[in-house]
N, C-alpha and C positions, 0 to 999 in steps of 0.2 A: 845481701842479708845482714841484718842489723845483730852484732856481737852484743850480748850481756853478758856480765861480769853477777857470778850468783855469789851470793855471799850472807853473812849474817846481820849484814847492815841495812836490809832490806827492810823498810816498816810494814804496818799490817794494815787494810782497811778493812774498815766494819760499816755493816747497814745495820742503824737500828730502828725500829718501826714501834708503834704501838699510839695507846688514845692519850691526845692531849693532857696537859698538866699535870702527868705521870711522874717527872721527875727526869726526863731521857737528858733534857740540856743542862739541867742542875748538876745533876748526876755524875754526865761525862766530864764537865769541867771541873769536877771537884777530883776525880781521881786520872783524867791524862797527864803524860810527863808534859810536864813545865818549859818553857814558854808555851803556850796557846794559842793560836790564831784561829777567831770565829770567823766565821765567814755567815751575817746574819742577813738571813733573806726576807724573814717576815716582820711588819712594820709595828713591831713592841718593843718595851723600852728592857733594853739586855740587863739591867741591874738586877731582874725580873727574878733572873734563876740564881743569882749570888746573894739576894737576898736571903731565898730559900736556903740555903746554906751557910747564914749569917756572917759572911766574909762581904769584902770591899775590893774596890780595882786599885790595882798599884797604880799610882800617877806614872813613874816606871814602869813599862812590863816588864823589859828586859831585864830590871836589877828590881826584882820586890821588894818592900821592905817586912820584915815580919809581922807575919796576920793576916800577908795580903796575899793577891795573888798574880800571877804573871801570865797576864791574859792579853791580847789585843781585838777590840770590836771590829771588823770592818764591812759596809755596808754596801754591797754593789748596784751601783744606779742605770745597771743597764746590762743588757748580754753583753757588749762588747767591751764594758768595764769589768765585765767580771772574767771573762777568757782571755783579757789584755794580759789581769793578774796571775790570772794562772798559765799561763804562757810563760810568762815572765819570772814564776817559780820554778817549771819544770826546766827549764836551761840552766838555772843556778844549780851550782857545783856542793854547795853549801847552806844550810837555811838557820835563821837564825829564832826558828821556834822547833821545839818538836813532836808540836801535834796540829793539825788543819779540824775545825770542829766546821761542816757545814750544817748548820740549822734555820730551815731545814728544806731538802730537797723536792718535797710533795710540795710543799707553796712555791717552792721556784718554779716547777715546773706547770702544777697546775692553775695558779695564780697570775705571774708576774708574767711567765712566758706565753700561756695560754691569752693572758690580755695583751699584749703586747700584738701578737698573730692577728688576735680580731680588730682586733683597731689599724692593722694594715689591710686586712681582707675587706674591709668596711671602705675604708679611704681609697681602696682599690675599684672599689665598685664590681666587684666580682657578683654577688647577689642580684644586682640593681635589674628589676624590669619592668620595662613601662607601663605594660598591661593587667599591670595587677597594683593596689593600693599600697602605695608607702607605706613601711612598718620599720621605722627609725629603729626602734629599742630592738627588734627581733634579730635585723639585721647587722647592728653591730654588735651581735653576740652569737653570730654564726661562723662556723668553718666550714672549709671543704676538705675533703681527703688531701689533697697537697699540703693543707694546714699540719694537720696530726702528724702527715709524716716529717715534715720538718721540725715539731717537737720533739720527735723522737731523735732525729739525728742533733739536734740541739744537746740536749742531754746524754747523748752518747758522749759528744767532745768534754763535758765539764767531766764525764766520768773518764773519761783518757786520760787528761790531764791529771783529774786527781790522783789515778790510777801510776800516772811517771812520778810525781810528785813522793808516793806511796815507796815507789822503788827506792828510792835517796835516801832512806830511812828515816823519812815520817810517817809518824802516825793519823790514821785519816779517819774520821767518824763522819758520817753521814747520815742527816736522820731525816725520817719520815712519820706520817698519819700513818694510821693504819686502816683497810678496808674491809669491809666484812664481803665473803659470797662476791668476790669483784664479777662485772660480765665476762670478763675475757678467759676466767677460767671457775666456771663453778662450783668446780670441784673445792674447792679451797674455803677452806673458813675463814681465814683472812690474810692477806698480802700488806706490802706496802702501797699507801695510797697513791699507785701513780697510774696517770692519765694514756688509753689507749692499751692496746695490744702489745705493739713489736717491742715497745723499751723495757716494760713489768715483764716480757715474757724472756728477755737478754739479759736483763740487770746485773741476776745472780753471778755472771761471770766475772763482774768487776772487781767483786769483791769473795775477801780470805772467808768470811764472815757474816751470819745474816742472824741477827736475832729481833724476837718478838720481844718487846718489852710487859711488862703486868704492875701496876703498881700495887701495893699493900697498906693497911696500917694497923696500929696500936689497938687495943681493946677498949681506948674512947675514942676512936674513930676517926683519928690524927691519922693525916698522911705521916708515911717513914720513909725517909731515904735511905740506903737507895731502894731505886725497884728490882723487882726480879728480870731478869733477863734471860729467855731460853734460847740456845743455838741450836738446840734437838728437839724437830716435831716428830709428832705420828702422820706427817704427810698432808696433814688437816691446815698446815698454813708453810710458808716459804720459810725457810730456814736452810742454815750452812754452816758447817764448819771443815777447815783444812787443815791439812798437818796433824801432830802429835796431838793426843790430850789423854792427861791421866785422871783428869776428876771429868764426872758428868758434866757435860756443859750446861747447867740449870742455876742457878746461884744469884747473888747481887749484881746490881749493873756497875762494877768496880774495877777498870780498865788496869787498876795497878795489877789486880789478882789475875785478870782474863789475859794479859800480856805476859804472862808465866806461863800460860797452858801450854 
C-alpha cells in the first residue's frame, strides 16, 4: 500500500460547470496563482477570454512583464498526447506553474473523444451488414456499448492524473457545459455536460469542489465579470464543497478569494 505524505502543500481541484460565454475561462485565469498552464481542448482562438479581461500574453510566461500575464496555451492533438503530458507532470517532483486550467472537459470528452471512438468503430466495421442498405453518414456516427464504456474509462485516467498532479500542490480547474434535466439522472436540474452514465455519476469524487457557474450583468445589459459561482445547491443540480468554510460558498467566480475558504 502506497504511503501519502498529507500536508498543506496539497492543491485543490475544482469543477466548474455552467452556459457558455459566461465568463468561467476568462474568469479563472484572471484570478489563478500565476504561472498558468491551459490545457485548451476546444478549437477557438485563446486570446478569446484575455481579451475579455483586456490583458495580453506574456511572450514569457515564466517571467511576465507588467500588464501582462503568465499564462502558457497548450493544445493536445490526441488522447495519447495529452496523457503523455500529464503523465509526465505527475512523476515530476516540482512544476513550474501553479495552476493546470483545463478548458474544457465536456468537449474533450464529448467531442474530440467521442469522435475519435466513432471513427474507429466505423473503420472497424462493427455496424457493417450486408442485408440492409448502406447508410455511410449514420454509421459513422454510431457507438456501441464498449464505445461509451471506454469514454468513460478515458476520462477517469485524465482525471487521476489531474487528480496526482492536484496533490503536488497545484491548482487544478476543470470546466465544463452545463446540462439541463440530464437522462441519467432526472432528478437534477442541471449537471455537468458529460456524456453517459457511469463517468457524470463518479466524477464528483475527483474533485474538493463542484460549482455551478451563473453569469450576471450591469443595468445596460453589459456582461460583468466575474460571474457568480455556487458550491451550495438545494440538491436541484451537482455541487461540492470539502473542508472548512466560513463564508457561504455563493459569491464571484474569484479563485484568489475561494482559495482562502
Amino acid at each position: 500500500m502506497k504511503e501519502i505524505s498529507v500536508s498543506n502543500n496539497y492543491g485543490r481541484m475544482f469543477l466548474i460547470y455552467g452556459p457558455t460565454g459566461e465568463g468561467k475561462s476568462a474568469s479563472s485565469i484572471a484570478t489563478l496563482p500565476q504561472p498558468i498552464q491551459v490545457i485548451q481542448t476546444e478549437p477557438r482562438n485563446p486570446l478569446t477570454a484575455l481579451v475579455a479581461l483586456g490583458k495580453v500574453v506574456a511572450p514569457d510566461w515564466l517571467h511576465p512583464k507588467d500588464g501582462e500575464i503568465g499564462i502558457k496555451f497548450s493544445v493536445p492533438e490526441s488522447f495519447e498526447d495529452l496523457i503523455e503530458f500529464l503523465d509526465g507532470e505527475a512523476k515530476m517532483e516540482s512544476h513550474e506553474y501553479k495552476s493546470i486550467l483545463f478548458d474544457s472537459a465536456s468537449y474533450w470528452m464529448n467531442v474530440k473523444l467521442s469522435q475519435d471512438i466513432e471513427d474507429q468503430t466505423y473503420d472497424a466495421g462493427i455496424f457493417k451488414d450486408a442485408k440492409r442498405t448502406e447508410r455511410k453518414l449514420v454509421d459513422m456516427t454510431r457507438k456501441d456499448q464498449a464505445a461509451f464504456g471506454s469514454l468513460s474509462s478515458l476520462m477517469k485516467r485524465v482525471m487521476k492524473l489531474l487528480g496526482t498532479i492536484s496533490q503536488q500542490g497545484v491548482v487544478v480547474v476543470v470546466i465544463a457545459l452545463v446540462s439541463e434535466s440530464p437522462k441519467w439522472n432526472r432528478a437534477l436540474a442541471a449537471c455537468p455536460a458529460f456524456i453517459g452514465a457511469d463517468f457524470p455519476t463518479n466524477a464528483p469524487s475527483y474533485f474538493d469542489a463542484i460549482g455551478l457557474v451563473e453569469g450576471r450583468t450591469n443595468d445596460a445589459g453589459e456582461k460583468v465579470y466575474p460571474p457568480i459561482v455556487s458550491f451550495d445547491g438545494d440538491g436541484s443540480y451537482v455541487s461540492k464543497w470539502t473542508g472548512k468554510r466560513d463564508r457561504k460558498p455563493i459569491g464571484p467566480l474569484d479563485f484568489a478569494k475561494i482559495l482562502k475558504l
